[in-house]
N, C-alpha and C positions, 0 to 999 in steps of 0.2 A: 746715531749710535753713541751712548756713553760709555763703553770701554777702550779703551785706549788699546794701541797694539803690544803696549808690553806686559799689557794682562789678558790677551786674547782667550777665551771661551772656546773647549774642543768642541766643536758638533759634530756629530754623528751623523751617517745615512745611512739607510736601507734603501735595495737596490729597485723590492718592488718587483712585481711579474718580469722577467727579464726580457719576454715577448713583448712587453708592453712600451707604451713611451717613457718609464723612469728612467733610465740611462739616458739618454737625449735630454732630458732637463735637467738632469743630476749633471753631464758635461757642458753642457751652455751656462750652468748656473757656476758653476765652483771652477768652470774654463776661466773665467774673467778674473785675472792674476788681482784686480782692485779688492777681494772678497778675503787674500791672507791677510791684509792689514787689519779684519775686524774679527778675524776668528780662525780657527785650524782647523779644516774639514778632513773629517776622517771617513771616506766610504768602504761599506759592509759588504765586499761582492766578491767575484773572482776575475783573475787579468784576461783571459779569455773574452771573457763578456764585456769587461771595459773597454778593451780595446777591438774586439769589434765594431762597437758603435762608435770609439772616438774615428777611426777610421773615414766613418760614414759622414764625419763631422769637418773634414781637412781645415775649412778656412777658420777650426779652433785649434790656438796654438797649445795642448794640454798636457800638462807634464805633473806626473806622481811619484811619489817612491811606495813601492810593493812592502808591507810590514806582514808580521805574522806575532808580534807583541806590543801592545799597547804602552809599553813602557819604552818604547823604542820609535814611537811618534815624531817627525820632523817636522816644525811647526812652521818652517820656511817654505813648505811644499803642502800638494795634495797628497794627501795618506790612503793606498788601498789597504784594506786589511782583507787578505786572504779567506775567506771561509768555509770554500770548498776548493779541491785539487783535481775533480773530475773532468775531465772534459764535454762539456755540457752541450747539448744541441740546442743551438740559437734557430729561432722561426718565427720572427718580427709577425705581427698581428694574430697570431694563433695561441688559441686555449689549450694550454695542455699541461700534462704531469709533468712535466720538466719544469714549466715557469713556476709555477705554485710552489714545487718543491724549494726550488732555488730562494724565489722570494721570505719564505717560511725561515731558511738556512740566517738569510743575513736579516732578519728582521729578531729573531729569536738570539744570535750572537750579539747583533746592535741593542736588545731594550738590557742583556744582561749585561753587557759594558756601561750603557747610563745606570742600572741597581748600583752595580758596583762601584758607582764613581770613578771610571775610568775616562769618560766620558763627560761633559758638561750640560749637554742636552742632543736629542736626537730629533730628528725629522724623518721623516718617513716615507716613500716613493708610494705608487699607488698599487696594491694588489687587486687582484679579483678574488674575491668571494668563494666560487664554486669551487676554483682548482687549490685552494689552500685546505679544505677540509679535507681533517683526518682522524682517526683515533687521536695520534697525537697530541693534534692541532685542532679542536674541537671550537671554535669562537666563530662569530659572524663579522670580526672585523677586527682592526689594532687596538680600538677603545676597549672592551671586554678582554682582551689578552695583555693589554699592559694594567688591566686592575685589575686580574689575576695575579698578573705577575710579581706587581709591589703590594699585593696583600691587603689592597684597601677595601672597605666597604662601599665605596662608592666612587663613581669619578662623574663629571660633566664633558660631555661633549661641545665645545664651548668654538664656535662660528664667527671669526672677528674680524672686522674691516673699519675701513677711517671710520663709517660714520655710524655703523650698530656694529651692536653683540648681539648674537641667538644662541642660547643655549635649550637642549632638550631634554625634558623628561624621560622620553622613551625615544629609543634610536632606530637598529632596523629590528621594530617586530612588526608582525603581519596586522593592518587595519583592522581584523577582526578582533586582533585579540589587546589593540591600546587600551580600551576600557579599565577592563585589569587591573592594567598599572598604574590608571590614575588613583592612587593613596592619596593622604595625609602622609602617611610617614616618607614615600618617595618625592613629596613636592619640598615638606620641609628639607631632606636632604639635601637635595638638590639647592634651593635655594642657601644654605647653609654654606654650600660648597662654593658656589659663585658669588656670594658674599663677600666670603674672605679672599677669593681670586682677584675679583676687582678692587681690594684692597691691596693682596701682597704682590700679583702678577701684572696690576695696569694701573698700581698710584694712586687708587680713586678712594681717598680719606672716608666717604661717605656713600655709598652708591645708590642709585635708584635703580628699583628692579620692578619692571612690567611681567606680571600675569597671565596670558592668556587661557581663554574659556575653550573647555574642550569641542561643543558643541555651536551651532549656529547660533547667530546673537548671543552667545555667552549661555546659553540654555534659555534664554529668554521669563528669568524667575521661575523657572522649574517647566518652561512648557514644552521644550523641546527638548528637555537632555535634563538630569536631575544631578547629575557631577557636581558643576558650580557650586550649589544652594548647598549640597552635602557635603563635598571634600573641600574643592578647591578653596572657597570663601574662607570655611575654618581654618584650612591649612596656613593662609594669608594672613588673616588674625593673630596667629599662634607665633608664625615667624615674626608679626611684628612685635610683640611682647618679648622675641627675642632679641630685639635688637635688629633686626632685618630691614629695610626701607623698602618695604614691596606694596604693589598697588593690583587692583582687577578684582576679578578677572575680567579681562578685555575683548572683546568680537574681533576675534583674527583679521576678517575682510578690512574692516572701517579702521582696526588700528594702524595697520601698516597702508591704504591707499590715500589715509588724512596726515602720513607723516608724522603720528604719536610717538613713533617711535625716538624720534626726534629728543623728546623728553627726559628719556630714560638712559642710564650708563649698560643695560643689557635685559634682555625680554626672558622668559620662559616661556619656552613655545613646548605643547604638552604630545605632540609625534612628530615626528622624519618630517613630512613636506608641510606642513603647516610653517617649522621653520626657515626647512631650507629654502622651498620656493621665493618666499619675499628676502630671503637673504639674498639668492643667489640675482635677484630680478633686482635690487633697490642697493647692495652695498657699491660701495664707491672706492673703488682701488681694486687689490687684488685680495679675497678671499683666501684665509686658511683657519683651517679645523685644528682646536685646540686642545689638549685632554687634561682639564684642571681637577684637582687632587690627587694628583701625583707628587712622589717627592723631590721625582725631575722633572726635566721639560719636553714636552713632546708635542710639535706642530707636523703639519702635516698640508701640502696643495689642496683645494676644493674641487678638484675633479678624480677622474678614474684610470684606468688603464689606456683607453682609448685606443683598440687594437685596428682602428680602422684607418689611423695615420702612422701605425708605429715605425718605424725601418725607412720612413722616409722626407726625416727631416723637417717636418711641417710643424714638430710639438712649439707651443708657446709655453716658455718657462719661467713665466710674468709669477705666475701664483707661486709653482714651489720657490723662485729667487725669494718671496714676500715668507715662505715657510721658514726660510733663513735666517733673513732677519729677523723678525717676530721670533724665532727661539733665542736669539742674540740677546732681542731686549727685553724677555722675561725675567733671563737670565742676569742680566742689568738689576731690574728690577729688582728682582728677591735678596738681591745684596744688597741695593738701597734700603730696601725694607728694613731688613737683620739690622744694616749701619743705624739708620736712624733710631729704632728701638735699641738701641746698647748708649746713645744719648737723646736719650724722646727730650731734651730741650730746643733742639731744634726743629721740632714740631707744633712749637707754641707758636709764630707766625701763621703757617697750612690754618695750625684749631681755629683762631680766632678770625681768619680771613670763612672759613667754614659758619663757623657758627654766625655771623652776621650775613648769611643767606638765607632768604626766607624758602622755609623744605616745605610747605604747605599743597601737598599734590594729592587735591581731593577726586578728580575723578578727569577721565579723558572722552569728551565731548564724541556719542554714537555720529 
């Protein structure tokens, strides 16, 4: 970590289905008194709920101060922020209107504290899907409601661990209907957006970006899928004339089972399991889900609610601990970024060390 403790980073949490295992990884993770030294966690919930699970937790020794103003943060402690006063019915593994409601409550209070800058970055506990929809609450996940939220055109869902980045084009929509969305104007987006991320959010002066082909073998020049020959190739063209360092499209199988990936600072994988599969089967450490083109930061664990270990101590908090940090050192980052552009002469070493690599990445061997 490069911040130091006398400029610690507020992070945020959301509590997440309260049925579910986030409480149990939100106190193992932010329990470990070693975690005020690199940041001031602030969680989104109510005392009721935390301290039933801290409960269930004994041999965590866990101590917070209760707030109800963000202005009133104690950076020497864990911070609950208050955000309902109900007394809510806890039922560890179970679907229902209560957890949804709850989770919706501190997730919707926590992304408008990071708008607002009250906040330095958030993290996000796991919800379920089904029990958050509402008039309301209309989205199929936190990616679509926090770019609603901050009003952008677009964000990346962005998959990061030691040794790949996946990002996707299309997240959860129905296998019928990916096609669709495979554009030209959504691939450049996209690529566009994880461009600049692997430059301002992970340091990478220059990035290389893989491709992948919607279709088996890539479409195999048009014989089994016509995407490639039509969007995707131009799309790749277009971004490179923009300045983009992208290559493919690539045959999903062969790219990721030859370690291509290896190659590249981050892939575009064009649906849901196409990326996450070989993410979740090939990353090395712990996985977290990241929402790039936001004007905050927002990580989030690689798994879900998991209501079939919840209430009984079994969760492992390896990933969200890894969601922590990785908002930590985004947030690192983007101030390095800002510092060095306010003097780019300390950038003239990085260029010249850059530019005497040779970037010639014509094609990745089927």
């Amino acid at each position: 970590m490069s911040l130091s403790s006398e400029n610690k980073p507020i992070i945020g949490i959301s509590c997440g289905d309260i049925n579910g295992i986030g409480l149990e990884i939100i106190i193992k993770t932010i329990g470990d008194a070693r975690l005020l030294e690199i940041c001031t966690p602030v969680l989104f919930a109510g005392n009721k709920v935390l301290n039933f699970y801290r409960k269930s937790l004994p041999e965590i020794n866990f101590n917070f101060s209760s707030i109800k103003d963000s202005s009133r943060i104690n950076h020497k402690q864990v911070n609950l922020y208050n955000c309902w006063e109900d007394d809510v019915a806890i039922t560890p593994g179970i679907l229902n209107e209560q957890g949804g409601k709850c989770a919706v409550i501190s997730l919707v209070t926590a992304a408008q504290a990071l708008k607002d800058g009250k906040i330095d970055g958030l993290v996000t506990a796991p919800i379920h899907k089904k029990n958050t929809q509402s008039v309301e609450f209309n989205f199929t996940g936190h990616t679509p409601y926090l770019k609603d939220l901050f009003g952008v055109r677009d964000v990346v869902m962005f998959m990061v661990a030691e040794n790949m980045r996946v990002a996707l084009l299309t997240e959860h929509v129905p296998v019928k209907d990916i096609a669709a969305h495979i554009t030209r104007e959504n691939i450049l987006s996209k690529l566009h957006l994880m461009n600049n991320s692997l430059k301002i959010d992970f340091g990478i002066d220059k990035p290389k970006i893989a491709v992948l082909g919607l279709n088996p073998h890539a479409g195999d020049e048009g014989l089994v899928g016509t995407e490639e020959e039509e969007i995707i190739k131009p799309a790749i063209k277009e971004a490179k004339q923009r300045d983009i360092f992208c290559f493919g499209p690539y045959s999903a199988d062969a790219f990721f089972a030859r370690g291509s990936y290896e190659k590249f600072d981050a892939v575009l994988a064009m649906y849901h399991d196409q990326g996450l599969i070989p993410f979740k089967s090939l990353a090395l450490g712990e996985g977290v889900n990241f929402t790039a083109g936001l004007e905050g930061v927002r990580t989030s664990p690689d798994h879900g609610v998991a209501f079939d270990i919840a209430g009984k101590s079994k969760a492992d908090e390896s990933s969200f601990r890894e969601a922590v940090f990785k908002c930590i050192d985004i947030i690192g980052a983007r101030k390095e970024y800002e510092r060095q552009r306010q003097n780019p002469l300390k950038k003239i070493s990085k260029a010249i060390v850059a530019n005497a690599v040779d970037e010639k990445i014509t094609e990745v061997p089927e």
